[in-house]
C-alpha positions as CSV (number, residue, x, y, z in Angstrom):
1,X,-15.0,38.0,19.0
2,X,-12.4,40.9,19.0
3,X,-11.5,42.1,15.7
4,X,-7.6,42.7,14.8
5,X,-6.7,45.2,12.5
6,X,-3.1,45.6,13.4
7,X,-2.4,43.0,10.2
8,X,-3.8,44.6,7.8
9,X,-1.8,45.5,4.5
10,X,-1.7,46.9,1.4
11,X,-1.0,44.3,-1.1
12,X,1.9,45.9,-2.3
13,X,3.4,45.6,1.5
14,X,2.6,41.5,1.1
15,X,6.4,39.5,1.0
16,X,6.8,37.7,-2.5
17,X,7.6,34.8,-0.9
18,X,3.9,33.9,-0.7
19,X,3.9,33.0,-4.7
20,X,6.5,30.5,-3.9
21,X,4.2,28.8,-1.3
22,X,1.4,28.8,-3.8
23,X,3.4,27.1,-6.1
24,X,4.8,24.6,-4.2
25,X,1.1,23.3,-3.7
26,X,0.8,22.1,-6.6
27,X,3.6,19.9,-6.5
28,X,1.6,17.3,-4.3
29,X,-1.5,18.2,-6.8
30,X,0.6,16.4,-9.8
31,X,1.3,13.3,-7.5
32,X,-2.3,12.9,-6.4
33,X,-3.2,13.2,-10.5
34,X,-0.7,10.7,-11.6
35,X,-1.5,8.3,-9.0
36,X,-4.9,8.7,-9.6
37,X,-4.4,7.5,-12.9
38,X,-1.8,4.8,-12.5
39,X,-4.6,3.6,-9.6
40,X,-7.1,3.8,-12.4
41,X,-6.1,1.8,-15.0
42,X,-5.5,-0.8,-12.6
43,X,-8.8,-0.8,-11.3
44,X,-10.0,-0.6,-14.8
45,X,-7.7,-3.7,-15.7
46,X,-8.7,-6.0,-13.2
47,X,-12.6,-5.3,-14.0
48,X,-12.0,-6.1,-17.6
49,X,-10.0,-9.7,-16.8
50,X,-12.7,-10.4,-14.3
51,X,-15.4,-9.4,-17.0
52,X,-13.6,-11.5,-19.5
53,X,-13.7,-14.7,-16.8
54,X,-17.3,-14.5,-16.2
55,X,-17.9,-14.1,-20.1
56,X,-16.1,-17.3,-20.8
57,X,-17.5,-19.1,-18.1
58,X,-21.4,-18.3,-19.7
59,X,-20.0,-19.1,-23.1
60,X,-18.1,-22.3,-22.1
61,X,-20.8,-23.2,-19.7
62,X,-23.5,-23.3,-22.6
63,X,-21.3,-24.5,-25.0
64,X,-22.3,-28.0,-25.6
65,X,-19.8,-30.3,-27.5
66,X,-21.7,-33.6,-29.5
67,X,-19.1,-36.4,-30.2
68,X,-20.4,-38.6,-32.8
């Protein structure tokens, strides 16, 4: 592998606009997070009324009703 040193620079030689590109990254990190947790408590909703079925179906299902 040949070795190129032609591009290396002193990091005061480095264009500022590389702290704009750094930035900008993040802006996709904020969408992934709020999704994340919009997807999240969704998920977490539809476990709980699922949950909730299946509880009332053992506790209805047992439940026995005696009419005199």
């Amino acid at each position: 592998m040949k070795d190129n040193f032609e591009s290396i620079r002193a990091e005061r030689d480095v264009p500022s606009y590389r702290q704009t590109a750094i930035q900008s990254n993040y802006t996709g990190l904020w969408r992934q997070i709020a999704l994340g947790i919009v997807v999240g408590y969704s998920v977490l909703g539809v476990l709980s009324a699922v949950g909730w079925v299946i509880f009332l179906k053992l506790a209805v299902g047992t439940l026995q009703i005696n009419i005199p």
